[in-house]
GUVO-976392 format. One record per residue (C-alpha): x, y, z; residue in three letters. Coordinates in steps of 0.25 Angstrom, whole numbers, padded with zeros to 4 digits, always signed. Each point is the difference from the previous one (the first is absolute). Layout:
N
XYZALA/...
This chain:
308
+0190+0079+0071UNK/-0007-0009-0009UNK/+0005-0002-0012UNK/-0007+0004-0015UNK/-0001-0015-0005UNK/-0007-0001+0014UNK/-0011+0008-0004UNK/-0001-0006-0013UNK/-0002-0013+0005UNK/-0012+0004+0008UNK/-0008-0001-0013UNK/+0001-0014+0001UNK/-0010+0001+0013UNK/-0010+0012-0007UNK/+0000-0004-0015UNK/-0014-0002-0003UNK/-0005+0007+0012UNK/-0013+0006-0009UNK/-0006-0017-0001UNK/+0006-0002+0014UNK/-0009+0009+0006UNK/-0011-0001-0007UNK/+0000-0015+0002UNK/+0002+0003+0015UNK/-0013+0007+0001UNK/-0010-0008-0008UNK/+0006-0014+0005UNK/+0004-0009+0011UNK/+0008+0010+0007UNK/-0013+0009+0002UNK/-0008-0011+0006UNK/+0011-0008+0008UNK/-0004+0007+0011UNK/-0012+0008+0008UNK/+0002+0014-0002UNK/+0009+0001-0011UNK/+0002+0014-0007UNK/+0010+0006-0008UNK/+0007+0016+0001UNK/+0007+0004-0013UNK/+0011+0008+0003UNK/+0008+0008-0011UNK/+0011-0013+0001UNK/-0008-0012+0007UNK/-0015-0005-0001UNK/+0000-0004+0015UNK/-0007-0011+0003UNK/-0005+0000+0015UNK/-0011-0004+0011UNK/-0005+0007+0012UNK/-0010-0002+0010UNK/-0005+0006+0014UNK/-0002+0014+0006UNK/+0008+0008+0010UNK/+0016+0006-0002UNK/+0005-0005-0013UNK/+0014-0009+0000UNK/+0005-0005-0013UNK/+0007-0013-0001UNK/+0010-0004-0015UNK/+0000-0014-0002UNK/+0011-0004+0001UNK/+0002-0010-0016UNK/-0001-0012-0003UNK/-0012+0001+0010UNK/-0012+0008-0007UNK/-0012+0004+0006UNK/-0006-0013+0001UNK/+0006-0003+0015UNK/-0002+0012+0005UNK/-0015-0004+0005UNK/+0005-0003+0014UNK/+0006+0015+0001UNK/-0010+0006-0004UNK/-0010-0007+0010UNK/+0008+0002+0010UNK/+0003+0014-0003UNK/-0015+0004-0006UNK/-0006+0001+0015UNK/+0007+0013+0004UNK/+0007+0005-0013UNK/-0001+0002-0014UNK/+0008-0009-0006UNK/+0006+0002-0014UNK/+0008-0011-0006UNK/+0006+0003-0013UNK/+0011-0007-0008UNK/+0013+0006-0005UNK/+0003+0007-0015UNK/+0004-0013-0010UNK/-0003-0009+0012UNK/-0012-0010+0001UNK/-0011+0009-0010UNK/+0005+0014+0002UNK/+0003+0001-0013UNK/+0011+0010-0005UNK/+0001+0008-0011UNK/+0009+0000-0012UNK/+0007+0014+0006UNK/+0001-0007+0014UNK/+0015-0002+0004UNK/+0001-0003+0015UNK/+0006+0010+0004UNK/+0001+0003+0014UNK/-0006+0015-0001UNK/-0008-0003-0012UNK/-0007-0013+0008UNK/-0002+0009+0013UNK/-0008+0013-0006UNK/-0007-0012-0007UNK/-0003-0006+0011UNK/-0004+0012+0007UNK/-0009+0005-0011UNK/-0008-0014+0003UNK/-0003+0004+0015UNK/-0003+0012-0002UNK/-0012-0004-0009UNK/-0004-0014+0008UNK/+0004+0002+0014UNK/+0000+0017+0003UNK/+0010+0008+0007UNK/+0004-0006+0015UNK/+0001-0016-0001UNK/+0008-0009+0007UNK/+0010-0006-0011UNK/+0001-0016+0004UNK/+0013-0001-0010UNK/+0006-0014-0002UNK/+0014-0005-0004UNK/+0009+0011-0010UNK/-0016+0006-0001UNK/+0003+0006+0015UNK/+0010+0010-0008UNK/-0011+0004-0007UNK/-0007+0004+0012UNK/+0010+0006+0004UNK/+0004+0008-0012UNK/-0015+0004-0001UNK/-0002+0004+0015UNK/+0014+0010-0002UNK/-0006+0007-0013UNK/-0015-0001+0003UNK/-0001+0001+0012UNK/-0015+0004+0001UNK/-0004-0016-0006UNK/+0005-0006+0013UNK/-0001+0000+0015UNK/+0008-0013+0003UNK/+0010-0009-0006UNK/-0002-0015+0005UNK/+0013-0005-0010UNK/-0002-0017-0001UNK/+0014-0008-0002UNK/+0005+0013-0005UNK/+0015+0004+0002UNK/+0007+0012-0004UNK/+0008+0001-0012UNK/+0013-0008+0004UNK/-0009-0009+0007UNK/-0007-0003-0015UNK/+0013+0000-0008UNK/+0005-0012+0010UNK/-0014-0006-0002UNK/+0002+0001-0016UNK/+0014-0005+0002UNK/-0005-0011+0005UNK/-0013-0004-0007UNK/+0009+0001-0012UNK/+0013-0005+0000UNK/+0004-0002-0012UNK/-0005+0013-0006UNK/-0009-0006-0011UNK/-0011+0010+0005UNK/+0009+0010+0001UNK/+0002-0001-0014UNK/-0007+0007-0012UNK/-0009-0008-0008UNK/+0007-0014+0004UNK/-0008+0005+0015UNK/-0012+0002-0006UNK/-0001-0012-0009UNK/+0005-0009+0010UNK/-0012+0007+0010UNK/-0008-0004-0009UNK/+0003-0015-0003UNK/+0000-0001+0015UNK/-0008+0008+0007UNK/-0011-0013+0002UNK/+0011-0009+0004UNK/+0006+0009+0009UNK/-0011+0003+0008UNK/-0001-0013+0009UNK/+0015+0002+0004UNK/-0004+0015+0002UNK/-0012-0002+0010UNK/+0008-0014+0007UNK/+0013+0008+0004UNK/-0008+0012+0004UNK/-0014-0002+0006UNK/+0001-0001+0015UNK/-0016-0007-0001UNK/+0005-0014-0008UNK/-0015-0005-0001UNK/-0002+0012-0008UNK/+0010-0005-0011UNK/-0011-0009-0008UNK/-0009+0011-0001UNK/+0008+0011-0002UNK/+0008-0008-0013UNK/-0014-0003-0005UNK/-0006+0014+0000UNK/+0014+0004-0006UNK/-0001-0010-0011UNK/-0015+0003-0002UNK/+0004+0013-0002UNK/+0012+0000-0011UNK/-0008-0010-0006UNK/-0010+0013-0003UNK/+0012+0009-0003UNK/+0004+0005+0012UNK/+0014+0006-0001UNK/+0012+0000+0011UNK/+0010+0009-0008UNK/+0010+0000+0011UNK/+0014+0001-0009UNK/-0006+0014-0004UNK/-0002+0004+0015UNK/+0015-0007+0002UNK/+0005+0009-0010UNK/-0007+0014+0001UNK/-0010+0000+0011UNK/+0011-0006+0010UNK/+0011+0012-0003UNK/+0010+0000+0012UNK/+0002+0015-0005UNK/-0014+0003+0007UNK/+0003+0008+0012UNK/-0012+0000+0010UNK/-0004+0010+0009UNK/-0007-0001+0013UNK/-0016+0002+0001UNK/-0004+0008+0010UNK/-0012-0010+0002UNK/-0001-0010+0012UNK/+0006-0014-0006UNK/-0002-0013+0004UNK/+0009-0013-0006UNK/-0005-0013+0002UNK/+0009-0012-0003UNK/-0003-0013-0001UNK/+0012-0008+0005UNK/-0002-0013-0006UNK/+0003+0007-0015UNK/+0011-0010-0006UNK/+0002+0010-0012UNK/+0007+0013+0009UNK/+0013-0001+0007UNK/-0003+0001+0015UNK/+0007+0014+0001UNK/-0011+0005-0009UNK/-0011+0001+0012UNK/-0005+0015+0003UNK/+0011+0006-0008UNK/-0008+0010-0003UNK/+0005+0006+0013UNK/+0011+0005-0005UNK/-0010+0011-0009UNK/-0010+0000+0011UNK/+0007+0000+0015UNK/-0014+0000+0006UNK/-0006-0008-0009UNK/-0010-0012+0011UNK/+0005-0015-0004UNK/-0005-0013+0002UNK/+0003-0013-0004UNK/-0007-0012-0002UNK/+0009-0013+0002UNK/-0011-0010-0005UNK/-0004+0009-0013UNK/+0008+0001-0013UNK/+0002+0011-0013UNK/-0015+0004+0000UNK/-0006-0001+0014UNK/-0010+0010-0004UNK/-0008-0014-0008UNK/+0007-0010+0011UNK/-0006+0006+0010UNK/-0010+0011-0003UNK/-0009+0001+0016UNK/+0013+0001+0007UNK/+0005+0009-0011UNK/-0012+0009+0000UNK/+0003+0001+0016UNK/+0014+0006-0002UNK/-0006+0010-0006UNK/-0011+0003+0007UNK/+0010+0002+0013UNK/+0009+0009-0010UNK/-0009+0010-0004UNK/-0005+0001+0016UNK/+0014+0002+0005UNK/+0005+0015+0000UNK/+0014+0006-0002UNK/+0005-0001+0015UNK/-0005-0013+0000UNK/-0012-0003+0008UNK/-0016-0004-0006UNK/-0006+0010-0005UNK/
């Protein structure tokens, strides 16, 4: 369970949340990008784009990327969906309030109260990363907002307790306060060594480190040692949706231990899984037409199997 100093420490990543957000929505992270809007919900101010017309599928973004790279997806998706691309509480300019914890419950019903307002009841939840436990979460207790789980680099529970293992080795962001001060001394100098071990696309890496470092230089915020430390909670015992779910794995991630890939079959038996060898930790951005086409070929195939 996570621990009381845990929680305090969180306040590192939502003091001053008032200014934050207000700053958010009046400058550069209101006009960065076409489209941009803003959701407040009672713990975050939600900063997110959407475009398009036809059945809704909701992608998070998955930090330190913001909404700024996200163009390709929602090209590529905007012919046949509505596409909503929206970044994560205390992540990129989702701004969190001072109550906010990150807490795995409190994230989730969060969360939920955001897509109930921008997206409606039935969408197709486009999860990447520890977000796909979200997803899932979500789709067991409100079951009504989604019709389909596509789950992006997402494992199950054990599988993200190895991955934190290994992304932090000697438990400095695992710790309380030391975590999150480190984060962020960090955060701008870990990034190229982020997107070079787990980016499948290599050619992406310049852009991708310069879209990042735009974007913290504007405030954008990456609060991973609270999400190690509350969100993260190897405590949190999944159920399994009753949706149809999709995994997709990108193969050539360096930052998740080979035996992570599809474990989310152990929650889900019937869950349908593909792997790209050539993609990395977000093929969703890497490859967004070949992406959108998985998709497309889940949501026509029915239960026994065959097109729909």
């Amino acid at each position: 369970m996570t621990s009381p100093i845990s929680r305090l420490a969180t306040r590192i990543d939502t003091a001053g949340a008032r200014h934050r957000m207000r700053r958010h929505r009046e400058g550069w992270p209101a006009q960065a990008s076409a489209g941009v809007a803003f959701f407040q919900s009672p713990k975050v101010q939600y900063r997110y784009r959407q475009a398009g017309s036809g059945p809704v599928i909701v992608f998070s973004v998955d930090p330190p990327m913001t909404l700024e790279v996200y163009d390709g997806l929602m090209a590529a998706f905007s012919d046949r969906f509505r596409v909503i691309v929206f970044e994560l509480p205390a992540m990129g300019f989702s701004a969190a309030a001072d109550s906010y914890r990150f807490g795995f419950a409190e994230t989730n019903d969060d969360l939920a109260g955001f897509l109930r307002a921008v997206a409606g009841p039935g969408a197709i939840l486009a999860f990447s990363c520890v977000a796909g436990h979200a997803a899932i979460d979500i789709a067991v207790r409100y079951p009504d907002l989604v019709s389909h789980l596509t789950l992006l680099q997402a494992g199950d529970v054990a599988a993200f307790t190895a991955w934190k293992a290994a992304r932090d080795p000697k438990g400095i962001l695992a710790t309380p306060v030391l975590g999150h001060l480190a984060m962020r001394r960090m955060a701008p100098r870990r990034m190229p060594a982020w997107y070079r071990l787990s980016v499948g696309r290599k050619e992406m890496i310049g852009e991708l480190c310069r879209c990042a470092d735009r974007s913290f230089q504007h405030g954008a915020q990456w609060s991973l040692a609270s999400a190690y430390q509350c969100y993260m909670d190897p405590a949190v015992r999944l159920q399994a949706p009753h949706q149809p779910v999709l995994s997709i794995w990108g193969a050539a991630d360096g930052s998740h231990p080979d035996g992570n890939a599809h474990t989310v079959r152990r929650l889900c038996p019937d869950a349908t899984c593909i792997t790209f060898d050539d993609l990395g930790h977000t093929p969703e951005l890497e490859d967004p037409a070949r992406i959108c086409r998985a998709i497309l070929d889940f949501l026509q195939t029915r239960p026994d199997g065959t097109r729909a």
